[in-house]
C-alpha positions as CSV (number, residue, x, y, z in Angstrom):
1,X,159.5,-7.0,-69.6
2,X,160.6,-4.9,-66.7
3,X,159.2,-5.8,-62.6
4,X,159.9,-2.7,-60.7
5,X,159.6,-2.4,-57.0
6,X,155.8,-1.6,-57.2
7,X,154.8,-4.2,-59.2
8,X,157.1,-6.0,-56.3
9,X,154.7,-4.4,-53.7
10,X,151.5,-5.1,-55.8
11,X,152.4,-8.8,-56.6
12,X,153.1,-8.8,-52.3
13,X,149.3,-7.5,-51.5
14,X,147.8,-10.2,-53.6
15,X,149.7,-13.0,-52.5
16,X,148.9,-11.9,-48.7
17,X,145.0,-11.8,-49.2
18,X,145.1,-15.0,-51.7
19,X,147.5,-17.2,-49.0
20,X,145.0,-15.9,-45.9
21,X,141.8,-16.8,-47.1
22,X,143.2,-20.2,-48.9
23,X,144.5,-21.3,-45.2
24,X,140.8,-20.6,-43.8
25,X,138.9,-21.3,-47.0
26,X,136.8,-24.4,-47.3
27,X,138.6,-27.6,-48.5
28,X,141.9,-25.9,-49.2
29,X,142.2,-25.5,-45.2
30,X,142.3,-28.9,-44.7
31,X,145.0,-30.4,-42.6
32,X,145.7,-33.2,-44.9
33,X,146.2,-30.8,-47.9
34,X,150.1,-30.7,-48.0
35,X,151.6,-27.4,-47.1
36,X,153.2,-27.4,-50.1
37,X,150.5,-27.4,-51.8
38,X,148.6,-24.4,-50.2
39,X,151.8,-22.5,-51.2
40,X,152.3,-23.5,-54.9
41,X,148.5,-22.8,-55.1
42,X,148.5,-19.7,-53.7
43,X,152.2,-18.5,-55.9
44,X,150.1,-19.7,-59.1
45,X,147.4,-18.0,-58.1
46,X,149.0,-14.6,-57.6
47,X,151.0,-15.1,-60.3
48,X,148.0,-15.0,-62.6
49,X,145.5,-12.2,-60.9
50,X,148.7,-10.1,-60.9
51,X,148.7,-8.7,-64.4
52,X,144.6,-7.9,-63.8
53,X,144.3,-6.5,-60.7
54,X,144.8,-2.6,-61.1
55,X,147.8,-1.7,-58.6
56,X,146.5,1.7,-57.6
57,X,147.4,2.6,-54.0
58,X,148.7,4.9,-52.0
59,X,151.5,5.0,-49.1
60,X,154.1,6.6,-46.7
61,X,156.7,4.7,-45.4
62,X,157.1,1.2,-44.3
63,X,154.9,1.7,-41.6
64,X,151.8,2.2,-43.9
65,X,152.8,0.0,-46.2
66,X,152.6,-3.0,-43.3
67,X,149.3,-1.5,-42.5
68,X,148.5,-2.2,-46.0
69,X,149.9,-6.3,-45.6
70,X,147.8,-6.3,-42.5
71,X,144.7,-4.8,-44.2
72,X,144.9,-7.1,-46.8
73,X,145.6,-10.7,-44.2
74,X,142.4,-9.5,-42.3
75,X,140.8,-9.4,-46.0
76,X,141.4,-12.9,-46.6
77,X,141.0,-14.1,-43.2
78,X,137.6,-12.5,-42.8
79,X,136.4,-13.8,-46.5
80,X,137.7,-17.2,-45.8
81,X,136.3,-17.4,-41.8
82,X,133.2,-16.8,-42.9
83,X,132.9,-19.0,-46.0
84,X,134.1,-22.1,-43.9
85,X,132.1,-21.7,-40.9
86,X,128.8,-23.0,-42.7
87,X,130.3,-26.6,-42.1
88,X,129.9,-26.6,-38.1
89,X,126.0,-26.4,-39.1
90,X,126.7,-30.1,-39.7
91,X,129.0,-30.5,-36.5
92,X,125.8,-29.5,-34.5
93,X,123.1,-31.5,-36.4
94,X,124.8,-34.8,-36.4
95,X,125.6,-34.1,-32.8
96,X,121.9,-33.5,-32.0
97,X,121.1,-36.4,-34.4
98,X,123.5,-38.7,-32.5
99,X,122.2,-37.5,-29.2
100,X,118.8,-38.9,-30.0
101,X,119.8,-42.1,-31.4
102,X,122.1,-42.6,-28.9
103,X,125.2,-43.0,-30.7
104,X,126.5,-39.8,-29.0
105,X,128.5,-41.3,-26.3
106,X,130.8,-42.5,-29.7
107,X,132.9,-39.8,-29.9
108,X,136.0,-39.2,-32.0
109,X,138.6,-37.4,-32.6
110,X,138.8,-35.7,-36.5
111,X,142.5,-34.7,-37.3
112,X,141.1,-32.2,-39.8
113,X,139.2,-30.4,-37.9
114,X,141.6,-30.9,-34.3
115,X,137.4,-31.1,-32.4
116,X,135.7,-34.2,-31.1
117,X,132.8,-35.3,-33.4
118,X,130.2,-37.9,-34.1
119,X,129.8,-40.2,-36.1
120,X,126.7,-38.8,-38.0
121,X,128.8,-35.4,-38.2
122,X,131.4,-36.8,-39.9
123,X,129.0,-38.6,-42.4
124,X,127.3,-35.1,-43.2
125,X,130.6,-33.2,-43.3
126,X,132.6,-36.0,-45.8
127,X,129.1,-36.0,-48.0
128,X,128.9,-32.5,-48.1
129,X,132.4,-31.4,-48.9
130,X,132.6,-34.4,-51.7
131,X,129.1,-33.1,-53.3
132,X,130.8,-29.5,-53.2
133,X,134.0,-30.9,-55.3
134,X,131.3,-32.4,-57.3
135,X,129.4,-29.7,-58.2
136,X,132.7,-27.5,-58.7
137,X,131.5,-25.3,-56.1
138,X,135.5,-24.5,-55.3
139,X,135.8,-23.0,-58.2
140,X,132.6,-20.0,-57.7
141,X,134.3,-19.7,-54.5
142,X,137.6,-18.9,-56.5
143,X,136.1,-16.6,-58.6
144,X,134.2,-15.5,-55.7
145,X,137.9,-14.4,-54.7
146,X,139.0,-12.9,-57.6
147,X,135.8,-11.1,-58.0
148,X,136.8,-9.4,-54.4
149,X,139.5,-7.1,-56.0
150,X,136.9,-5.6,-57.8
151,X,135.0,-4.9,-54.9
152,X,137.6,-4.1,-52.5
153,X,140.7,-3.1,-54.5
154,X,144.0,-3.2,-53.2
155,X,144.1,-1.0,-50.0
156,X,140.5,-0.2,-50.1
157,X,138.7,-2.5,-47.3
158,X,136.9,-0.8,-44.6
159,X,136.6,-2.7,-41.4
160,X,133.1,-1.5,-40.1
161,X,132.7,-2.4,-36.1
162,X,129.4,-3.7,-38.1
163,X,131.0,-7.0,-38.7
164,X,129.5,-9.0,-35.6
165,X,126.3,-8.8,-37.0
166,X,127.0,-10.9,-39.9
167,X,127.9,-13.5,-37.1
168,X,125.0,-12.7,-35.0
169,X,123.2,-13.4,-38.3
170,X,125.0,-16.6,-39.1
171,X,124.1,-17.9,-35.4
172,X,120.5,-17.2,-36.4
173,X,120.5,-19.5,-39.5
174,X,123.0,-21.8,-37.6
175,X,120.0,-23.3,-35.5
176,X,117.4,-22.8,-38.1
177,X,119.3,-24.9,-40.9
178,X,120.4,-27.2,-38.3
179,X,117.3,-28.3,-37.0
180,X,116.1,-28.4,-40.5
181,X,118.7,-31.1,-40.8
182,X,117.7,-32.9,-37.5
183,X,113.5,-32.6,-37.9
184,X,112.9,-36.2,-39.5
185,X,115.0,-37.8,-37.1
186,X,114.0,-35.8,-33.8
187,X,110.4,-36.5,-35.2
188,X,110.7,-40.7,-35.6
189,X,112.3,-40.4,-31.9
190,X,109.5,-38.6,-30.3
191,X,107.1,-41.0,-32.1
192,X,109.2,-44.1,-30.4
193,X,109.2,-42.4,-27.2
194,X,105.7,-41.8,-26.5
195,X,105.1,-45.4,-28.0
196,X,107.4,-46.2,-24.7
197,X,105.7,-44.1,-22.8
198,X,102.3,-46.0,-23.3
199,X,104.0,-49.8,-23.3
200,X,105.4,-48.7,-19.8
201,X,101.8,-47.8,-18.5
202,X,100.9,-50.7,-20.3
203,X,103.4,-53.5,-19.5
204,X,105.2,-52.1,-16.0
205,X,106.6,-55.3,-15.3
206,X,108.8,-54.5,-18.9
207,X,112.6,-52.7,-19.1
208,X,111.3,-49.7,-21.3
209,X,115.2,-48.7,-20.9
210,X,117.0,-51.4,-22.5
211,X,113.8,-52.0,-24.8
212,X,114.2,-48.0,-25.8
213,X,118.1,-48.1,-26.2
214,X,117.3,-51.0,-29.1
215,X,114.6,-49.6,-30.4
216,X,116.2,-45.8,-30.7
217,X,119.3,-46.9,-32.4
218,X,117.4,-49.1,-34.9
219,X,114.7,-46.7,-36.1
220,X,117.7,-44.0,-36.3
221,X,119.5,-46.1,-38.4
222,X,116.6,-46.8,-40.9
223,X,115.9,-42.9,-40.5
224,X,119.1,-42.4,-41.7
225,X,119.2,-44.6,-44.5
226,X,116.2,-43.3,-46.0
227,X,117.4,-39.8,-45.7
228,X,120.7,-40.6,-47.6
229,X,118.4,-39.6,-50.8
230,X,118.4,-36.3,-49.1
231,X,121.6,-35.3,-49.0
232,X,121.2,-32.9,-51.9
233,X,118.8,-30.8,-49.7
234,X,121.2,-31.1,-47.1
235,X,124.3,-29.6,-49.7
236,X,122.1,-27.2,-50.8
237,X,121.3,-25.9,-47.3
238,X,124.6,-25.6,-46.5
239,X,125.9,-24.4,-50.2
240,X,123.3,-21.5,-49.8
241,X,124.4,-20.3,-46.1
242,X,127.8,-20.4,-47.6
243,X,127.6,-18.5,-50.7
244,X,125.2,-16.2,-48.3
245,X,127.7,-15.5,-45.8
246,X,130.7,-15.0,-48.6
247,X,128.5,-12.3,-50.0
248,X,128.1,-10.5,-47.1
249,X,131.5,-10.8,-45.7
250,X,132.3,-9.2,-49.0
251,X,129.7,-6.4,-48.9
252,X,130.5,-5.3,-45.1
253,X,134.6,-4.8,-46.0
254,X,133.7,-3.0,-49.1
């Protein structure tokens, strides 16, 4: 067996797209996933794509060739960015699902994520990611990456000024699936607070505000609980936008 200096430079490529998108990547970007960890990974996983992947490009120089390193970081960024950003859907729907019940003003910080969140947020985004280990989702998304050099060999992306579209996209079914999300519980509160709204014509001398603080955060609650048996919608909704946006992150460097 004989490694020359291209297989060198091949072996380099991979490990450069595979690294970026597994530090951006859903569940591998994690900041309690040891660093160590990330690396092995990503050394395993070159190790093993790297007698597959056809080593077929083109170069002059070192210049080029650190246009080709750069290429392929902006590869794995750019698959990986836009994979992972289907969670902050359920950043924003807890956060408009806290608003309502009034749990918003409970805010905390999430060391993964470095953001302050909600409480519902952090239900939906735990949930979510452990139904995705469940279903073995990570691993479509790995073949999902190894599938890329296929598409977009070695060398070959093309970054078309097109990509803000996907995003402009994504912030279209951002709202849509988020207030998908929210609907029962935004409908239950507007149902308590025109049942406020007619107790306070009917009963003035009453404190509709402390009554309606109660009464919100106890119909949330049992909102809540009766949409646990939901959830799967609520993974699939997200699994969907996810696997959508991967696609077409793929598509538009191809």
């Amino acid at each position: 067996m004989t490694f020359t200096l291209h297989d060198f430079e091949v072996f380099l490529l991979i490990l450069v797209r595979i690294t970026a998108f597994i530090y951006v990547a859903p569940f591998f970007s994690l900041r309690n996933v040891p660093q160590k960890v990330k690396v092995g990974f990503s050394l395993f996983f070159t190790l093993l794509l790297f007698q597959s992947v056809p080593g077929q490009f083109q170069y002059n120089g070192v210049i080029d060739y650190a246009a080709l390193v750069i290429s392929e970081l902006m590869v794995g960024l750019i698959i990986g960015f836009f994979t992972n950003i289907s969670y902050y859907i359920l950043s924003f729907a807890g956060n408009v699902i806290d608003m309502e019940i009034g749990f918003s003003m409970v805010n905390q910080f999430d060391p993964l994520s470095n953001i302050q969140t909600t409480i519902t947020s952090n239900y939906y985004t735990y949930v979510v990611m452990l139904m995705m280990l469940v279903t073995n989702l990570h691993h479509y998304i790995i073949l999902a990456v190894v599938d890329t050099f296929k598409v977009i060999p070695l060398g070959g992306a093309v970054f078309s000024p097109n990509l803000y579209l996907l995003m402009i996209n994504f912030i279209k079914e951002y709202f849509i699936i988020g207030f998908r999300i929210v609907l029962p519980v935004f409908a239950a509160m507007l149902i308590v607070n025109s049942i406020l709204a007619i107790l306070a014509k009917i009963a003035p001398q009453m404190n509709m505000f402390v009554i309606g603080l109660q009464l919100k955060v106890l119909v949330g609650l049992v909102i809540l609980f009766l949409l646990a048996g939901f959830t799967s919608t609520v993974s699939g909704f997200i699994f969907e936008e996810m696997i959508t946006m991967m696609k077409s992150a793929i598509e538009a460097l191809s």
